[in-house]
N, CA, C and O atoms as a Tripos MOL2 file, in Angstrom:
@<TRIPOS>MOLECULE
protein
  212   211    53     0     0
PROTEIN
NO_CHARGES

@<TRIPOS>ATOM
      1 N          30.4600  -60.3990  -37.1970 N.3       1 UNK1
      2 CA         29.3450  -59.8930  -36.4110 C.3       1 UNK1
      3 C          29.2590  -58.3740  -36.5750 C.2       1 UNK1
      4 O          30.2770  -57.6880  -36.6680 O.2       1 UNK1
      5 N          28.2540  -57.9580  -36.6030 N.am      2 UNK2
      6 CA         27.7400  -56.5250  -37.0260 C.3       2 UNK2
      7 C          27.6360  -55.9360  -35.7670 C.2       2 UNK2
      8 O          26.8430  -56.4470  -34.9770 O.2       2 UNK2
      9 N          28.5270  -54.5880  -35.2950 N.am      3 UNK3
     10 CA         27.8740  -53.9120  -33.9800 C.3       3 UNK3
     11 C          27.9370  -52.5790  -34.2060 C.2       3 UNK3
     12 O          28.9670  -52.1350  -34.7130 O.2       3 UNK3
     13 N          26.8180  -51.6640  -33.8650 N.am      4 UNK4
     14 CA         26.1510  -51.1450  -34.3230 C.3       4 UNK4
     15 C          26.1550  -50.1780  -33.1470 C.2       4 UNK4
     16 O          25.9340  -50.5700  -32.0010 O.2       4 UNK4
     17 N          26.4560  -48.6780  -33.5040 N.am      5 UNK5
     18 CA         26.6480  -47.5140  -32.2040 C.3       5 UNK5
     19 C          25.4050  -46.6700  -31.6880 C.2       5 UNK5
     20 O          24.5260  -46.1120  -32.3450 O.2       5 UNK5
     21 N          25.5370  -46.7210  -30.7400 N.am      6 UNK6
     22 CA         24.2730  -45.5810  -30.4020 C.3       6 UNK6
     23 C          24.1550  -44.6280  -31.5000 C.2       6 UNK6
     24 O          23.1140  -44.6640  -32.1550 O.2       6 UNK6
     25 N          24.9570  -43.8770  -31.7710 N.am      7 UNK7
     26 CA         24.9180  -42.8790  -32.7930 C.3       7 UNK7
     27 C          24.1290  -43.3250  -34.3860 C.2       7 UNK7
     28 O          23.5760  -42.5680  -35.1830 O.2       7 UNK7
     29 N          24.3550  -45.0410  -34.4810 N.am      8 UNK8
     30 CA         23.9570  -45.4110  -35.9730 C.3       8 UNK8
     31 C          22.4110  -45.6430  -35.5540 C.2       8 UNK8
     32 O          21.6380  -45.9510  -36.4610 O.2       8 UNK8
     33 N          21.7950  -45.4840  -33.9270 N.am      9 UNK9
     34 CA         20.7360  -46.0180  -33.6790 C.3       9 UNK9
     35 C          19.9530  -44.1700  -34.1210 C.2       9 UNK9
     36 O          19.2000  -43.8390  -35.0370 O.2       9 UNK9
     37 N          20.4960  -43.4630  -33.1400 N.am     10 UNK10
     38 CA         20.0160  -42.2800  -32.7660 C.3      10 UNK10
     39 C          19.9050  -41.4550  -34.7510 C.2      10 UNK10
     40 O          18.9800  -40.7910  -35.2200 O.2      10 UNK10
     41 N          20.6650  -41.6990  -35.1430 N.am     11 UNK11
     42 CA         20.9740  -41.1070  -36.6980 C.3      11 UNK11
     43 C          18.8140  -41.9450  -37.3120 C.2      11 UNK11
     44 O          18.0640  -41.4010  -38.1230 O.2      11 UNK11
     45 N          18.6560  -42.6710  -36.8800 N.am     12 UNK12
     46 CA         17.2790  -43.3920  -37.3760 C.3      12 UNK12
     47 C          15.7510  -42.1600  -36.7990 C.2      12 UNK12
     48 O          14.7940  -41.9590  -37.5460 O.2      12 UNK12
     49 N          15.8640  -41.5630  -35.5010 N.am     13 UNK13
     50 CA         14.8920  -41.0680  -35.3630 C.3      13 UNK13
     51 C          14.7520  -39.9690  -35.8350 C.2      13 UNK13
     52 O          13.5510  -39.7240  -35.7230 O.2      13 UNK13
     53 N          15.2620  -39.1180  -36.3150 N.am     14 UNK14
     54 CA         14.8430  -37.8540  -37.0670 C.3      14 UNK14
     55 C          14.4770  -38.3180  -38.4150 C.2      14 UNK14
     56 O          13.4370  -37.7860  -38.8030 O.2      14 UNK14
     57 N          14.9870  -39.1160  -39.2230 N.am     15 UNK15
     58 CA         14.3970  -39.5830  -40.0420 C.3      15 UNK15
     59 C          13.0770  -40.4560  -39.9290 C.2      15 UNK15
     60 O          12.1750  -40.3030  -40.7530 O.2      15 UNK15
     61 N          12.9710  -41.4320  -38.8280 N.am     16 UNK16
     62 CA         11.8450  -41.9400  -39.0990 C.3      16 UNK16
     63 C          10.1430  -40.3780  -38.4150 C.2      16 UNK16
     64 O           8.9550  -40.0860  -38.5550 O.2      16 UNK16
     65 N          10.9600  -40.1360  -37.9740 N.am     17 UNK17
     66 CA         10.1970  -38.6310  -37.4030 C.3      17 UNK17
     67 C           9.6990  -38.0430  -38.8200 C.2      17 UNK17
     68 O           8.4970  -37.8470  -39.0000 O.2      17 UNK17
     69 N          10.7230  -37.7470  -39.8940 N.am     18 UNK18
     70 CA          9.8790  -36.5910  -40.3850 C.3      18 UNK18
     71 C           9.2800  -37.8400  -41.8780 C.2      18 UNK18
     72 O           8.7910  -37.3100  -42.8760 O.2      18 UNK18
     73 N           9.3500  -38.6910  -41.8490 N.am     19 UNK19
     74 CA          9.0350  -39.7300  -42.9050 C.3      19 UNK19
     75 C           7.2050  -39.8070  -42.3270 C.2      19 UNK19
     76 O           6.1590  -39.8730  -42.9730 O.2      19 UNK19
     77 N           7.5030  -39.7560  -40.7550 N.am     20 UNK20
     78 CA          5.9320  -40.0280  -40.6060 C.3      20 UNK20
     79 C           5.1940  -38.6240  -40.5590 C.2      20 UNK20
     80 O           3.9740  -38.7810  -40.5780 O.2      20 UNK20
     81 N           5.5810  -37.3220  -40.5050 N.am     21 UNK21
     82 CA          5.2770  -36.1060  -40.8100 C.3      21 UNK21
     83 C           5.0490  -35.9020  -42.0800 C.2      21 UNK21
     84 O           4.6170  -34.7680  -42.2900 O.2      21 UNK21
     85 N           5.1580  -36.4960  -42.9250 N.am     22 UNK22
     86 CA          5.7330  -36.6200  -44.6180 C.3      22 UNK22
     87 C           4.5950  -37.8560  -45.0670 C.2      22 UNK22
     88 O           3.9950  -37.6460  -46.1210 O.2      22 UNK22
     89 N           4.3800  -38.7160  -44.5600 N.am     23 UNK23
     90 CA          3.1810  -39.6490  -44.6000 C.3      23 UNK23
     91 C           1.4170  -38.9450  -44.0800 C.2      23 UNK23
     92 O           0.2840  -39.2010  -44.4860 O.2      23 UNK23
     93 N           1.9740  -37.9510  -42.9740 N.am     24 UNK24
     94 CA          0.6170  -37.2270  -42.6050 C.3      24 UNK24
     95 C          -0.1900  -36.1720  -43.2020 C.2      24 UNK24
     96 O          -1.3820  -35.8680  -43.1750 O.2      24 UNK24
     97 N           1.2410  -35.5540  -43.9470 N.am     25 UNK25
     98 CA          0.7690  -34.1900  -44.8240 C.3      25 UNK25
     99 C           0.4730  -34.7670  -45.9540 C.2      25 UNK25
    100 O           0.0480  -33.8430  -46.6470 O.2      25 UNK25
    101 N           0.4230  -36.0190  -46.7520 N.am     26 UNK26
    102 CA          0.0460  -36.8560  -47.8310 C.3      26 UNK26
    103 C          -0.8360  -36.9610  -47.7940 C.2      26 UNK26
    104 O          -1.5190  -36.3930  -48.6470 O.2      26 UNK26
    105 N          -1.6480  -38.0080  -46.4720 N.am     27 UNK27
    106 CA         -2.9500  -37.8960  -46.5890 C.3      27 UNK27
    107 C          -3.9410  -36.9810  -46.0680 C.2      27 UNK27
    108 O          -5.1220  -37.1650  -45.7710 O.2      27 UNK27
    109 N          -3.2460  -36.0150  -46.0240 N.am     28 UNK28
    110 CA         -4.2060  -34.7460  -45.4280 C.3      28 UNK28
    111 C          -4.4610  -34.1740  -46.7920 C.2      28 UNK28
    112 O          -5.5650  -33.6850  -47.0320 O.2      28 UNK28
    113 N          -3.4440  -34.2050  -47.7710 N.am     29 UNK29
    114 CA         -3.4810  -33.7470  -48.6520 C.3      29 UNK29
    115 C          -4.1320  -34.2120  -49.7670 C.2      29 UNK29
    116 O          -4.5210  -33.4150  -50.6200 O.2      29 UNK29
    117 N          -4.3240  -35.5360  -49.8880 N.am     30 UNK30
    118 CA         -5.7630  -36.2870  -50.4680 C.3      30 UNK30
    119 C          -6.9180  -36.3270  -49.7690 C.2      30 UNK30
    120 O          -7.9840  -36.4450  -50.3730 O.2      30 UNK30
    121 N          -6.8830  -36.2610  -48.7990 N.am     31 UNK31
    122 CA         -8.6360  -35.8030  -48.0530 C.3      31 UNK31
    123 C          -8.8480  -34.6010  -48.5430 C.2      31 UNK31
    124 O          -9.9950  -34.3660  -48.1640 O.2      31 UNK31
    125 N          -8.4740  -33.6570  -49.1600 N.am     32 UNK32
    126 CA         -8.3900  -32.4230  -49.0460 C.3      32 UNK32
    127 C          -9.2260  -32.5630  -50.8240 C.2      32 UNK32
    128 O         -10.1750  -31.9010  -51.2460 O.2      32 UNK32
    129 N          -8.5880  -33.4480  -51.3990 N.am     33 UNK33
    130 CA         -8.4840  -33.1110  -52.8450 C.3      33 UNK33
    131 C          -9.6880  -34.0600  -52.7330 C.2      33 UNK33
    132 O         -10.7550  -33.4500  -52.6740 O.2      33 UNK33
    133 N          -9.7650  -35.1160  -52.6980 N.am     34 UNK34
    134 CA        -11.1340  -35.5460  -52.5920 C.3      34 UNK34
    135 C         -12.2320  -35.0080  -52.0490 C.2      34 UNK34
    136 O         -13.3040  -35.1790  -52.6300 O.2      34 UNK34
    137 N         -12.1710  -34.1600  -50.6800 N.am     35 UNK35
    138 CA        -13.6490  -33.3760  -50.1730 C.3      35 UNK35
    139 C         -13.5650  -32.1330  -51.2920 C.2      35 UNK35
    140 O         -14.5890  -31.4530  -51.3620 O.2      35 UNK35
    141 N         -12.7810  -31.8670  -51.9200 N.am     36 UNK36
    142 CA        -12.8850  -30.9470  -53.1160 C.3      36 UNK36
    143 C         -13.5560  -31.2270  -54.0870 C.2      36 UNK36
    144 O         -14.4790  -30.5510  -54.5420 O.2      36 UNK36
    145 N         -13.1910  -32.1510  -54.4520 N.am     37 UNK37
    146 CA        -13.8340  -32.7370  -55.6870 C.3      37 UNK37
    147 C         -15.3910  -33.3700  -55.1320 C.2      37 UNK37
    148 O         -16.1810  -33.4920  -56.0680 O.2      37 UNK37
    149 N         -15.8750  -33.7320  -53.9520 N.am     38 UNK38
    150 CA        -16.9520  -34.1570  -53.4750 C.3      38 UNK38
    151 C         -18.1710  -32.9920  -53.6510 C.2      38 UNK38
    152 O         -19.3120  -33.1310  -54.0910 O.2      38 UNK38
    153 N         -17.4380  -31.7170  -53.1020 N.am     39 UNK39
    154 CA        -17.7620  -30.6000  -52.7880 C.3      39 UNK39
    155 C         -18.3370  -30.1170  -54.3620 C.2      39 UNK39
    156 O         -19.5040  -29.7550  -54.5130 O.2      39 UNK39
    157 N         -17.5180  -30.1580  -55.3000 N.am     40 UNK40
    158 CA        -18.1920  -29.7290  -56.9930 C.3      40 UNK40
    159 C         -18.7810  -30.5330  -57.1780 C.2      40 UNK40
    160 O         -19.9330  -30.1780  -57.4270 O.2      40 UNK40
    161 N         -18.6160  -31.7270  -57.2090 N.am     41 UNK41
    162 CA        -19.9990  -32.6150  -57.3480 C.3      41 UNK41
    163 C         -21.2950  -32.1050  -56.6090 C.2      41 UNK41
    164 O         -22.1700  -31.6220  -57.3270 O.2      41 UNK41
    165 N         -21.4430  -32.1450  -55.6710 N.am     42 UNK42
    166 CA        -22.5160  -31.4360  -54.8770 C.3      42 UNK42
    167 C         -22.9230  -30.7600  -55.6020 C.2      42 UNK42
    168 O         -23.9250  -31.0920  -56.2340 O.2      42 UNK42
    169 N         -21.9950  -28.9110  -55.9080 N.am     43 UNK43
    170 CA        -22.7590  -28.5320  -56.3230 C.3      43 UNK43
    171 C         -22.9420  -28.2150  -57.6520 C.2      43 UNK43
    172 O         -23.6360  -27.2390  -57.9350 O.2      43 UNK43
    173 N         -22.3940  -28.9320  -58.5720 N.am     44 UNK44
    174 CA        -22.8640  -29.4760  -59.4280 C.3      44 UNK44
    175 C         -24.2090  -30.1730  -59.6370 C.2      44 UNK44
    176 O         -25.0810  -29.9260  -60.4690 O.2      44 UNK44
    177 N         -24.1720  -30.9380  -58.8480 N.am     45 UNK45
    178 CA        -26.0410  -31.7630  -58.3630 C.3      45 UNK45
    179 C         -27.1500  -30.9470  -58.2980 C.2      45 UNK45
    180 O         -28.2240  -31.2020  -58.8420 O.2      45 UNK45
    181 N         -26.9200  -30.0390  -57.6850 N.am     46 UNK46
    182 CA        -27.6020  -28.9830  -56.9190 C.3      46 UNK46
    183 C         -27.7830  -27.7880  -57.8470 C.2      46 UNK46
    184 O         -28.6410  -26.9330  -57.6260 O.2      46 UNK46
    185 N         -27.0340  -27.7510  -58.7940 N.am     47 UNK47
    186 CA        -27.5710  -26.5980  -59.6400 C.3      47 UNK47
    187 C         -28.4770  -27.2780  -61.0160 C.2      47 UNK47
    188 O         -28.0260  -28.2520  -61.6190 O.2      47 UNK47
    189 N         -29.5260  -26.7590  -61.3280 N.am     48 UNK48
    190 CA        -30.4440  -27.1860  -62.5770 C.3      48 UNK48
    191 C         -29.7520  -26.9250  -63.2720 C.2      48 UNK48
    192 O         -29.0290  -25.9360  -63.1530 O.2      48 UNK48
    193 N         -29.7180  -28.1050  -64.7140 N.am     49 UNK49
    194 CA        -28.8500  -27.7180  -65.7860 C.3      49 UNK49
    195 C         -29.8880  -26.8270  -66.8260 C.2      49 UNK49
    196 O         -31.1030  -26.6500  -66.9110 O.2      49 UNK49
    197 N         -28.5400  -26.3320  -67.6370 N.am     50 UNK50
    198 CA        -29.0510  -24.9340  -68.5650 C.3      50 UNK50
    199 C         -29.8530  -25.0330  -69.6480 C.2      50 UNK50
    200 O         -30.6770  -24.1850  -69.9940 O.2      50 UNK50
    201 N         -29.4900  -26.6520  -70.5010 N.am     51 UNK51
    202 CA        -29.7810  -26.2380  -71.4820 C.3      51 UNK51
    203 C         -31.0940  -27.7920  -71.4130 C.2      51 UNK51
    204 O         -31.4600  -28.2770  -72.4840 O.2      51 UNK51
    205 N         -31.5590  -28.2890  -70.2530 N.am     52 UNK52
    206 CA        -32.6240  -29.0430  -70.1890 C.3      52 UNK52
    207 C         -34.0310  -28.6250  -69.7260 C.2      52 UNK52
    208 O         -34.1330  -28.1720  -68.5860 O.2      52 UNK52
    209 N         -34.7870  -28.7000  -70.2610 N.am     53 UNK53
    210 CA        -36.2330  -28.7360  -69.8600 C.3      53 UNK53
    211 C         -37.0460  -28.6810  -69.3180 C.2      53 UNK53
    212 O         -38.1450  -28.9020  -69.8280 O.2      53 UNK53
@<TRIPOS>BOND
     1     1     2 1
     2     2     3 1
     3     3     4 2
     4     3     5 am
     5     5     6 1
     6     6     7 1
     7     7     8 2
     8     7     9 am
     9     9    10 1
    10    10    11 1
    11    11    12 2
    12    11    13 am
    13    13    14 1
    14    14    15 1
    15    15    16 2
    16    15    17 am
    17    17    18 1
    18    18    19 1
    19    19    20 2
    20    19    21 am
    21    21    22 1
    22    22    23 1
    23    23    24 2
    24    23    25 am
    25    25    26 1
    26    26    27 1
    27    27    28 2
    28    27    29 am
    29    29    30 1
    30    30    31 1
    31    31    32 2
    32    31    33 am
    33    33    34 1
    34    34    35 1
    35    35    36 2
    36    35    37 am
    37    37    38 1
    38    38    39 1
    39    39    40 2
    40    39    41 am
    41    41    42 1
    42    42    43 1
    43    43    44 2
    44    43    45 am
    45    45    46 1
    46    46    47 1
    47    47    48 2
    48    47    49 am
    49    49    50 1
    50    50    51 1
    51    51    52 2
    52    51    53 am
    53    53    54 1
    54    54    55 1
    55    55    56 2
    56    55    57 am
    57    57    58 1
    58    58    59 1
    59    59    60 2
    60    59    61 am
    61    61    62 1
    62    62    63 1
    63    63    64 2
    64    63    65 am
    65    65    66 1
    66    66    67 1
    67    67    68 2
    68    67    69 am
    69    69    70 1
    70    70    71 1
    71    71    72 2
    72    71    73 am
    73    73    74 1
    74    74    75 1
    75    75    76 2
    76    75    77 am
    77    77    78 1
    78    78    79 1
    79    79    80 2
    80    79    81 am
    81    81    82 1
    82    82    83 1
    83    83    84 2
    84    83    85 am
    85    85    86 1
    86    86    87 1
    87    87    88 2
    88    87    89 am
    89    89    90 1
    90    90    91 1
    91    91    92 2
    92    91    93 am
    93    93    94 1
    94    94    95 1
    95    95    96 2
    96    95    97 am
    97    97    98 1
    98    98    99 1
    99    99   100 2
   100    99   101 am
   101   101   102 1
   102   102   103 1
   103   103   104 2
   104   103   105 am
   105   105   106 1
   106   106   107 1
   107   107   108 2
   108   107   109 am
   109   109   110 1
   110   110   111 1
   111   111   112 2
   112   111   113 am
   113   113   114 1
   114   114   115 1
   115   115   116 2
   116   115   117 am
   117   117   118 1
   118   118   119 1
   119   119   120 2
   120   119   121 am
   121   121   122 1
   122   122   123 1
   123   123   124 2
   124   123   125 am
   125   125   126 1
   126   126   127 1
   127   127   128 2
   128   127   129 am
   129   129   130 1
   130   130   131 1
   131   131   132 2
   132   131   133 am
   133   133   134 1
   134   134   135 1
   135   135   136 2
   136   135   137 am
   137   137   138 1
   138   138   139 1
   139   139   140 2
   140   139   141 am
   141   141   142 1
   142   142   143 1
   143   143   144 2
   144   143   145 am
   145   145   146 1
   146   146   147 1
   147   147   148 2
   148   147   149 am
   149   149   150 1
   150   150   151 1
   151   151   152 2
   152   151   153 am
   153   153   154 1
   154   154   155 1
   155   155   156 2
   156   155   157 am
   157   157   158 1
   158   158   159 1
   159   159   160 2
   160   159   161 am
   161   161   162 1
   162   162   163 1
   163   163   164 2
   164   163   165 am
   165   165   166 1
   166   166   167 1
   167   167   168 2
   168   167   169 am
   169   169   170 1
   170   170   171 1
   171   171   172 2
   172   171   173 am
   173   173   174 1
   174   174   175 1
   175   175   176 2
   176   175   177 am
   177   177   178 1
   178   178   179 1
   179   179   180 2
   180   179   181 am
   181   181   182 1
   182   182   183 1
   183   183   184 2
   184   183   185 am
   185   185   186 1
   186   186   187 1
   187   187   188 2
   188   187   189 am
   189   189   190 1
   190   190   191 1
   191   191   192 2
   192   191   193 am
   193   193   194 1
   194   194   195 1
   195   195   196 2
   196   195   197 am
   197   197   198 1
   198   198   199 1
   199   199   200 2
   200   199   201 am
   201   201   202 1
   202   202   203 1
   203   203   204 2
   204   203   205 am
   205   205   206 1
   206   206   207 1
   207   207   208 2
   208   207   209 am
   209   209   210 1
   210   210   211 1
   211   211   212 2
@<TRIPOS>SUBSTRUCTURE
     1 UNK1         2 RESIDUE 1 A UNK
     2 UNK2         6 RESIDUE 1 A UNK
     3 UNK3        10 RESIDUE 1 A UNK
     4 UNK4        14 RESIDUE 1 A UNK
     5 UNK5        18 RESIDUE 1 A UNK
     6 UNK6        22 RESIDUE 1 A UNK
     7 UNK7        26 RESIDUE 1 A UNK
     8 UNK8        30 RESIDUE 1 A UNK
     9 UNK9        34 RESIDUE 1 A UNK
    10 UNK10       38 RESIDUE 1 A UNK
    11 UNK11       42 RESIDUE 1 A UNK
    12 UNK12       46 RESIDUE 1 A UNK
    13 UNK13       50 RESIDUE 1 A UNK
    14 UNK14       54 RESIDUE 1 A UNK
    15 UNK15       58 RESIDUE 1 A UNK
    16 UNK16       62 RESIDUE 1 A UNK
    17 UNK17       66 RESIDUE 1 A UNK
    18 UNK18       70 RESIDUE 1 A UNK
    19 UNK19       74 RESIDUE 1 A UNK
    20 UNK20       78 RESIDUE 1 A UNK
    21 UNK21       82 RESIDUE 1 A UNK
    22 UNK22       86 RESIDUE 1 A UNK
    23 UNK23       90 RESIDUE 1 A UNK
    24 UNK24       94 RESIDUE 1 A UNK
    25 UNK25       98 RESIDUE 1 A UNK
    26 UNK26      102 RESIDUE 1 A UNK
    27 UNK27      106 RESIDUE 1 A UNK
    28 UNK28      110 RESIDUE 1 A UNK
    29 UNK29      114 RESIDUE 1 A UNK
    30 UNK30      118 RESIDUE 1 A UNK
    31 UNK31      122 RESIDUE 1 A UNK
    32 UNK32      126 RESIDUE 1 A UNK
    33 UNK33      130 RESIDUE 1 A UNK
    34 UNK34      134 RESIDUE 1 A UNK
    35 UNK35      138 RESIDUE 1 A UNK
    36 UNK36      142 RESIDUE 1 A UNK
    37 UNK37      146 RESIDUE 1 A UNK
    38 UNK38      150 RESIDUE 1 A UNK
    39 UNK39      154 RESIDUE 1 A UNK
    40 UNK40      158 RESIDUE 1 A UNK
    41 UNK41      162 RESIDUE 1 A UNK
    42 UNK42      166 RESIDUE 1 A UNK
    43 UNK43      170 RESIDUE 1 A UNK
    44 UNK44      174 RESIDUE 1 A UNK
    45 UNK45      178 RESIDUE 1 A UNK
    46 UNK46      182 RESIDUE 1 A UNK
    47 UNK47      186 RESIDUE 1 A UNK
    48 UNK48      190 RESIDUE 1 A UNK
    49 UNK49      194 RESIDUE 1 A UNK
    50 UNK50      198 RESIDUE 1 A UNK
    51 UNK51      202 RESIDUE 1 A UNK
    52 UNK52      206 RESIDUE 1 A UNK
    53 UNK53      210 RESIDUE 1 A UNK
């Protein structure tokens, strides 16, 4: 039988703490890169091209 100490419990929340801090700055960090890339598209759209008619 497996028994298991407060300490082997408590050793779990700082890790699962910064794993989900570490999951948040990920996708902040692809929203970021995608409204970027949304953003040159735009204005890309938005500017007349040079060498058309």
């Amino acid at each position: 039988m497996l028994d298991f100490s407060l300490w082997g419990w408590l050793f779990w929340i700082p890790v699962l703490a910064a794993e989900a801090k570490l999951r948040r700055a990920k996708k902040l960090g692809q929203e970021r890169v995608v409204a970027r890339i949304q953003a040159r598209h735009d204005e890309a759209r938005s500017k007349p091209s040079a060498g058309v008619a």
